[in-house]
C-alpha positions in Angstrom: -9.2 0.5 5.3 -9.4 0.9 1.7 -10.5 3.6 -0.4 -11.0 4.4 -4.2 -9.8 7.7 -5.6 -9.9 9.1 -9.0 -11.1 6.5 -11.8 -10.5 7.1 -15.2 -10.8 5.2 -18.4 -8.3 2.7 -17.7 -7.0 3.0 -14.2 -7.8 4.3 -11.1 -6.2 5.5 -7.7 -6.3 3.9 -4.7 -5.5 4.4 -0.7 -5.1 1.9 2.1 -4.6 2.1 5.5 -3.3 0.0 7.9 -2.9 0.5 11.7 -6.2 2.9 12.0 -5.4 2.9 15.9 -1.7 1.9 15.8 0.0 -1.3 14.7 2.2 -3.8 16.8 5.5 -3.5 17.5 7.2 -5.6 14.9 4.3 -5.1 12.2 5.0 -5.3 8.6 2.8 -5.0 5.6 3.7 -7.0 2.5 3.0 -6.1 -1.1 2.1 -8.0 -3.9 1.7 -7.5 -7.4 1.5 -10.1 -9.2 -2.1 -10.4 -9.4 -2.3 -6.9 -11.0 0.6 -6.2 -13.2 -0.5 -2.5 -14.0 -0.7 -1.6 -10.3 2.2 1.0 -8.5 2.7 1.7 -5.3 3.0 6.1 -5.5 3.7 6.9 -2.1 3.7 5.1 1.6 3.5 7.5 4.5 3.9 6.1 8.0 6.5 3.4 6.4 9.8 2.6 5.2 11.1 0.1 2.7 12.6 -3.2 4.4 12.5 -5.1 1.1 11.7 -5.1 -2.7 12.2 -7.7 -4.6 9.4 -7.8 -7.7 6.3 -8.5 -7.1 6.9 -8.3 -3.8 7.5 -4.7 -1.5 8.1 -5.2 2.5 7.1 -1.9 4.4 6.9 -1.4 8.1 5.6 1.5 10.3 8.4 4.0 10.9 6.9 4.6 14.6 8.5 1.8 16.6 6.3 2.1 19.4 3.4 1.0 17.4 1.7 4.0 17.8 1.9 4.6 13.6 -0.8 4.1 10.8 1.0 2.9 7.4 -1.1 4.5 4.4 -0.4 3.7 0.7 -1.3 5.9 -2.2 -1.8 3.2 -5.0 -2.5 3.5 -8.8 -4.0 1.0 -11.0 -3.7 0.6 -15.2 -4.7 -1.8 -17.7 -7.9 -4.0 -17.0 -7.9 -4.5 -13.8 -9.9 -2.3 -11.1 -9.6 -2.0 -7.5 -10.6 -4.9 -5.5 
């Protein structure tokens, strides 16, 4: 699910959420930034960091029976806007 925040002149904040009823075993969400240089991950609940290595940010539930929702708090700047 995806949902817009605060907009401003020039950015905006941004929330997704993955897993709504749980997510697999195994899950991982992938990051990338390279279509949106100005965007910045500010927080990830329900995750920890497997891998970062720019543009790209690994993340997977920290529940390992699946049973966890993975949300990130995003915030965009510069031209783009959420998509």
């Amino acid at each position: 699910m995806y949902k817009t925040g605060r907009r401003w002149t020039g950015g905006f904040e941004a929330f997704v959420t993955v897993g709504n009823a749980g997510v697999a075993p195994g899950f991982a969400v992938q990051v990338d930034y390279r279509s949106e240089p100005g965007l910045q991950m500010l927080q990830a609940d329900g995750a920890e960091l497997i891998s970062y290595v720019a543009p790209f940010l690994l993340l997977r539930p920290t529940l390992t029976d699946g049973k966890g929702v993975i949300t990130l708090r995003l915030r965009g700047s510069g031209g783009g806007s959420p998509q």
